[in-house]
N, C-alpha and C positions, 0 to 999 in steps of 0.2 A: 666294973659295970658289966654287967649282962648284953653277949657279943647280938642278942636277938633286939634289946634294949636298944644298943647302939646303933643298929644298924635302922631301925625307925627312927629314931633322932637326925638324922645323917639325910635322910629320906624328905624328911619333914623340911629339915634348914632351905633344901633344892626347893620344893616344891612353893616354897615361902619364897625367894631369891626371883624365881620365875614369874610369880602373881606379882611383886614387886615391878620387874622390869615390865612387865604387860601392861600396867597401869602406867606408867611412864609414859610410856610409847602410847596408848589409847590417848591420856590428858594433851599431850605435844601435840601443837598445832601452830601454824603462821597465815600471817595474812600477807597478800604481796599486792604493792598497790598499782595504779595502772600506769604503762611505761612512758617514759616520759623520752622522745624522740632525738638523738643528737643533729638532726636533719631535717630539715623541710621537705626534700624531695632526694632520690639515690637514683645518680645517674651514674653507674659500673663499667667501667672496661678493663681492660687486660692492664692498663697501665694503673688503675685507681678504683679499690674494692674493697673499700675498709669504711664501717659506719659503728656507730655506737649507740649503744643504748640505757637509760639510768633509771635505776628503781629502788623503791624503799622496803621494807618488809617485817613485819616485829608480831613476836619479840627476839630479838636477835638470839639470846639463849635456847630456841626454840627448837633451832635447826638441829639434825644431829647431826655425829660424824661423816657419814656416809652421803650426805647428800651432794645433788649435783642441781645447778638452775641451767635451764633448756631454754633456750630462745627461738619460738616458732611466727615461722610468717605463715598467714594466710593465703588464697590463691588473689589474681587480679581484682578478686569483686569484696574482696574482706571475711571472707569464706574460711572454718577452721576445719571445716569437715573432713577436708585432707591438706591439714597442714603441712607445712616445710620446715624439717629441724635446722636451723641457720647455726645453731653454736652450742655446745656443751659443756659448762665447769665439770674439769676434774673434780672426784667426792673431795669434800672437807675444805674447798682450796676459797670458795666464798663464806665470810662468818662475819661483815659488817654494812652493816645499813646507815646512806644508801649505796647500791654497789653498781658500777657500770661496765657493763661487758658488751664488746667488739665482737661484730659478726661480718660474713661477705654474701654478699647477692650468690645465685644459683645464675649461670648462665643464661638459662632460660627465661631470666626473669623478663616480663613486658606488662605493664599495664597502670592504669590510675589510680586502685582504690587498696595499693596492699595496706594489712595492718600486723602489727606486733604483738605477740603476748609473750609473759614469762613462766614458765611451772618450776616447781621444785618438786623433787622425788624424797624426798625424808627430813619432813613429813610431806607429805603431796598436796600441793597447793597447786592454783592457778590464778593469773591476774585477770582483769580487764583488757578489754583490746583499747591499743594505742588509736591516737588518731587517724585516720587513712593517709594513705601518703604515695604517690607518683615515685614507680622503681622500674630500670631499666639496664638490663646489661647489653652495652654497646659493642656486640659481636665484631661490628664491622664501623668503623669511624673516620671514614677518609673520602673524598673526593673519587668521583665515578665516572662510567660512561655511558652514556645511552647516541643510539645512530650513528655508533660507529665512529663518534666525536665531529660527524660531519654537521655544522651548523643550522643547517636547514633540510625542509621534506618538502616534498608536492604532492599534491592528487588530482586526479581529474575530476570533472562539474560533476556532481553525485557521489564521486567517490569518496575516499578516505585511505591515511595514510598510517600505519601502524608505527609506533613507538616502542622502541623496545632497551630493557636495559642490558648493555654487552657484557657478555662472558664467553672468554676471557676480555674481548675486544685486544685495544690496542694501546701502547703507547703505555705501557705498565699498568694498565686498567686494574683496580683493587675488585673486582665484582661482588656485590654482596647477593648475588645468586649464590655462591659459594656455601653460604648458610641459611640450610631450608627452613628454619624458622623466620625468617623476618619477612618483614610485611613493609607494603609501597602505599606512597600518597603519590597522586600527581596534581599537578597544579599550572595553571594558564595565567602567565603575568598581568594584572590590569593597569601597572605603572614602574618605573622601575627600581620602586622601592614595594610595592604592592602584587599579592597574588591571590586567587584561587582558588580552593581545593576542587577538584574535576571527580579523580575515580580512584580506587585503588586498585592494585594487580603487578604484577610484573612488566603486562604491555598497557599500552592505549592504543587504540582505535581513534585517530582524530579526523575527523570532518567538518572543520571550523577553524579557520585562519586564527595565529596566534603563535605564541612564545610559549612551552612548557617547557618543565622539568621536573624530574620526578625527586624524591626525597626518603629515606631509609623509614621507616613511621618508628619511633624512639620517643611519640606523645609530646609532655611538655619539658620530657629535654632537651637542652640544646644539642646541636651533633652537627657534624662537618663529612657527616654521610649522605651525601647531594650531588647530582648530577649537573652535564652541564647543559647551557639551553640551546634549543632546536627551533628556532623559526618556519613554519609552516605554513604555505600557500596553497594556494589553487592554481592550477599550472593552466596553461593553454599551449596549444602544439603550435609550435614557431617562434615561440617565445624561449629564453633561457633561463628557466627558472631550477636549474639540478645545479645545486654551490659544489665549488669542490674542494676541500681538507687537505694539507699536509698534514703528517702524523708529525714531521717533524720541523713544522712550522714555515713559513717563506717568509723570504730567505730561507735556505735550510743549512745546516751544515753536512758535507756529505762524508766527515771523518767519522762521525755516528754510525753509517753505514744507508741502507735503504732506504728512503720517505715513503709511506706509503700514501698512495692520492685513492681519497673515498670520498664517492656520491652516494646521493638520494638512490635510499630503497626501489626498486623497480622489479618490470618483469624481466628486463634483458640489459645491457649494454654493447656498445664499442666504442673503446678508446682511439684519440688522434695524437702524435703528435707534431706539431707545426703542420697540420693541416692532411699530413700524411696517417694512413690508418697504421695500427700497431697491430700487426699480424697476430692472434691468440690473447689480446687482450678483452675479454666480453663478458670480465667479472665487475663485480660492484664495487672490487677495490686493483690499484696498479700500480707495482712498486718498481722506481726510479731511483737512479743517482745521476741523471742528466737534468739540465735546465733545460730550459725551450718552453711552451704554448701548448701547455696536455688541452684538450679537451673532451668530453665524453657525448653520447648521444644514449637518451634514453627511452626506453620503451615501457609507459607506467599504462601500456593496456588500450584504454579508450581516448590515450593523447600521449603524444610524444612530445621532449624537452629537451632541453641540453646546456651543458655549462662549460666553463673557460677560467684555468687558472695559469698566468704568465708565472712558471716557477723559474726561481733564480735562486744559484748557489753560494752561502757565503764564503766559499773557500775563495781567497783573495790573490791577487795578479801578482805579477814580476816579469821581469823583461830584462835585457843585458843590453849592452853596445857591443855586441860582440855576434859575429855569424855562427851558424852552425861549421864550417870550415872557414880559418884564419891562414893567413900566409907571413912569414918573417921570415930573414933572414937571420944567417947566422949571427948572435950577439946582440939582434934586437928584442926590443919589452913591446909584451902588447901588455894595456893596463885596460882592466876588465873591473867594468861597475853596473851594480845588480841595484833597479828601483824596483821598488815592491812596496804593496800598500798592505802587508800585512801588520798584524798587531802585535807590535812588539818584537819583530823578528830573529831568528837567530840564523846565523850564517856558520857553513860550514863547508870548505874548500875540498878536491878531490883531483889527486892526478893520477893516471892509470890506474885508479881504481882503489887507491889508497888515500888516505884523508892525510891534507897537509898539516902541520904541527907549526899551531900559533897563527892561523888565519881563519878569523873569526869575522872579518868586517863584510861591508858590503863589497869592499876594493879589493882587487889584487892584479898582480902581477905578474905575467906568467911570459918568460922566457926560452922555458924548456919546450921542443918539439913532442907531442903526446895528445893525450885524450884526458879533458878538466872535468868534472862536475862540481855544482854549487848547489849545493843543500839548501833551502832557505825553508824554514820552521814555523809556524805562529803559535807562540806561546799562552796567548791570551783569548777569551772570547771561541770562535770557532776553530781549537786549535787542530793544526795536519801540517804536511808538509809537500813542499814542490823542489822539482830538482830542474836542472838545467846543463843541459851536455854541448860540449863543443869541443873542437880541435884546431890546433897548430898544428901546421907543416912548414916545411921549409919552402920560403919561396924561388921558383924557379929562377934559372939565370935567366934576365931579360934578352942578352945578346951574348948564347952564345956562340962558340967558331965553329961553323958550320961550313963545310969542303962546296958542297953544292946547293944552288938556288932550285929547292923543290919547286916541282911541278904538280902534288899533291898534297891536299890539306882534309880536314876531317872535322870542323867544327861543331861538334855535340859534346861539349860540354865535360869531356871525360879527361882534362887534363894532359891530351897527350896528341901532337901532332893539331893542335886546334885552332891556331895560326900559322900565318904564312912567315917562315922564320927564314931569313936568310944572312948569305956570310955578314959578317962583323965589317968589312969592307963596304958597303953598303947602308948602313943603318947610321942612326942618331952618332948625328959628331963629324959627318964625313961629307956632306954639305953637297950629297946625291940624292938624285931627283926621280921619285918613284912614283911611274903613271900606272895604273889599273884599269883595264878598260873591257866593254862586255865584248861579247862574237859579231855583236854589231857594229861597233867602233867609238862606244858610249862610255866617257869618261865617267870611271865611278869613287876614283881614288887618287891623289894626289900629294903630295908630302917632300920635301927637302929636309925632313927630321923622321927617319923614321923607326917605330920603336916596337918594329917585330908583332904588331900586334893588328896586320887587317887578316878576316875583317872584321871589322869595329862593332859593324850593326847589322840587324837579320838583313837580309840580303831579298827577302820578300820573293822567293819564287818558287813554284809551285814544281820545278823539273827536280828529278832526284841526282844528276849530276849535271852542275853548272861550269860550263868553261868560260876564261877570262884570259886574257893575255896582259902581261906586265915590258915596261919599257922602262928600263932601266941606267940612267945618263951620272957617268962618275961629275968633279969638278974638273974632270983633266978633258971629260969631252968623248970617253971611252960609253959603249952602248951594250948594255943586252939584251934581248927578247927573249920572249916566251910564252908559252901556257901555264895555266895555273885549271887544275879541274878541283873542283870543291865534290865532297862524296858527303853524303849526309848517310 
């Protein structure tokens, strides 16, 4: 064949091959019908974002390789003008009818009236829009705080008392200020199953006695994005109407760390407590770890208020039978028992400073001269722990042999020289007869047993050294005298 021949034959097959496929592609067409919803309403959060949707479409041969079906939502009002791509098939990877494909809300999403549609790119179709449908992604879905978590507000006659929702606040406060898309309902209870709706906004302005609380607006789905509620008066000066909050509840536990006490919004405060003012406390909130009678006084402008909360700790008692200083002798037991109303207790014993092995109870034993502590623990409820210190000494000899009958004694309490201690000769057992008398001739002391130990009781006098004279009669009939001067 003639290579000019062939080469328009060759030419020709292509241009045949091409008309061919063009008509193809022109005749292919589908129809997709309108979606058919897996959901009544989508309400998305971070834990649950997965919804479906089911559509039919023919002729199923229709489709080519290359195609992809698109899943677009509308905006809040059912709007396509600037739709939202939700989902996209890989090409070729949808080819039977009907097909349902899984898509996620947009973050952003808030409103009542979304709707669905589906298109396909080869050949390019579009459906019908789906029914309207309530969508919502729940940015923020937990428990809040407004006023500071303090129960109640005041205002004065005319005025009004602002509401506001806290960020960070307190007390692990979740804020959905955090996320500047969302929007506020507030509402004023009419029963306590019944509310409301007042205003929207992040505050209120309230001048109307009454229970509010505000609410995350997420429409008609449910959510546990709710604040808690503020009871609100009309205050009058003299009256106590400013409540006052622990963060960490009362009782508190103080192994958590600080409570913080928060009043009603005002223009100024000062804290008391028990009645006593709190140097530099004259904020609207005052963080404690003591118990006692806080109370505040507040200044809301054109009337002053003020409230009272008796806080109490629940960290829990214990006590011993046992002094801070003990006395034994050599080879005697002092036996040490710890009551404590804690919960569930755990005991743990300590001698110089090192923990005994295998004393766990509330009992023990303690014979050795030193320095104890007892650990005591609450395991349960508000748990912390309390310690308890004491010591053993050796106690002194009650009689011993002493060459001379002092004339000086020193009774404060210091262990040393604190009675009038005289020879062994003399005392318990020897069946001598010991007078004590003041400068005036006033018997103040008398004893045929005597056991080293006047004087017995305060001696009640206001001089800083008291003289006294002792007469002292053996059984044999033998006499001593003397002064005795007391030095304090």
């Amino acid at each position: 064949m003639c290579p000019q021949i062939a080469k328009i034959k060759i030419t020709y097959l292509y241009l045949l091959a091409l008309a061919l496929a063009s008509m193809q592609f022109l005749n292919a067409q589908i129809v997709i019908g309108t979606p058919n919803l897996g959901f009544s309403q989508a309400c998305a959060s971070e834990s649950f974002n997965s919804y479906s949707v089911t559509f039919v479409f023919s002729p199923q041969n229709g489709l080519l390789s290359s195609n992809q079906f698109v899943v677009e939502m509308s905006d809040p009002e059912g709007d396509f003008s600037d739709a939202t791509v939700v989902y996209t098939s890989s090409a070729g990877t949808v080819t039977e009818s009907p097909a349902t494909l899984n898509f996620s809300l947009p973050t952003t999403t808030a409103g009542e009236n979304y709707k669905i549609r589906i298109k396909s790119t080869a050949p390019v179709a579009t459906s019908s829009n789906s029914i309207a449908f309530a969508a919502y992604y729940k940015l923020q879905d937990s428990p809040f705080s407004i006023n500071n978590l303090v129960s109640s507000g005041a205002y004065c006659p005319g005025g009004a008392y602002l509401l506001t929702i806290d960020n960070p606040g307190i007390n692990g406060n979740d804020s959905p200020l955090n996320y500047p898309s969302l929007t506020y309902n507030w509402y004023r209870e009419t029963s306590p199953t019944t509310s409301e709706f007042i205003d929207t906004g992040e505050t209120l302005s309230v001048s109307e006695e009454g229970t509010y609380f505000v609410e995350t607006n997420y429409g008609t789905c449910t959510s546990d994005s709710f604040s808690n509620r503020v009871e609100i008066i009309e205050a009058t000066t003299g009256e106590a109407n400013a409540t006052i909050a622990s963060s960490l509840g009362n009782p508190y536990c103080p192994e958590q760390g600080l409570t913080t006490l928060s009043t009603i919004g005002a223009l100024s405060y000062q804290w008391y407590k028990d009645g006593e003012l709190i140097e530099g406390a004259d904020a609207q909130m005052y963080q404690t770890n003591e118990s006692g009678e806080f109370s505040v006084q507040v200044d809301l402008g054109d009337c002053q208020t003020s409230g009272t909360i008796d806080l109490q700790s629940q960290l829990f008692d214990m006590d011993a039978n046992v002094s801070e200083t003990n006395e034994i002798d050599e080879g005697e037991i002092l036996d040490v028992e710890v009551t404590t109303n804690a919960n569930n207790p755990e005991f743990i014993w300590y001698y110089n400073n090192s923990p005994i092995e295998g004393e766990y109870d509330n009992t023990f034993s303690a014979s050795e001269f030193g320095m104890y502590k007892v650990v005591v623990t609450e395991t349960l409820g508000c748990t912390g722990s309390r310690e308890l210190i004491f010591e053993i000494t050796e106690a002194p000899e009650p009689f011993p042999d002493v060459d001379n009958i002092p004339n000086v004694i020193s009774p404060n309490g210091d262990g040393i020289n604190d009675t009038w201690v005289i020879p062994t000769a003399f005392v318990s057992g020897t069946e001598t007869s010991i007078r004590i008398l003041t400068s005036q001739g006033k018997q103040v002391f008398q004893t045929n047993d005597y056991q080293n130990n006047w004087p017995i009781d305060n001696l009640n006098s206001n001089s800083i050294n008291q003289v006294f004279y002792y007469i002292i009669t053996t059984n044999t009939g033998d006499t001593r005298k003397g002064s005795i001067t007391i030095i304090k």
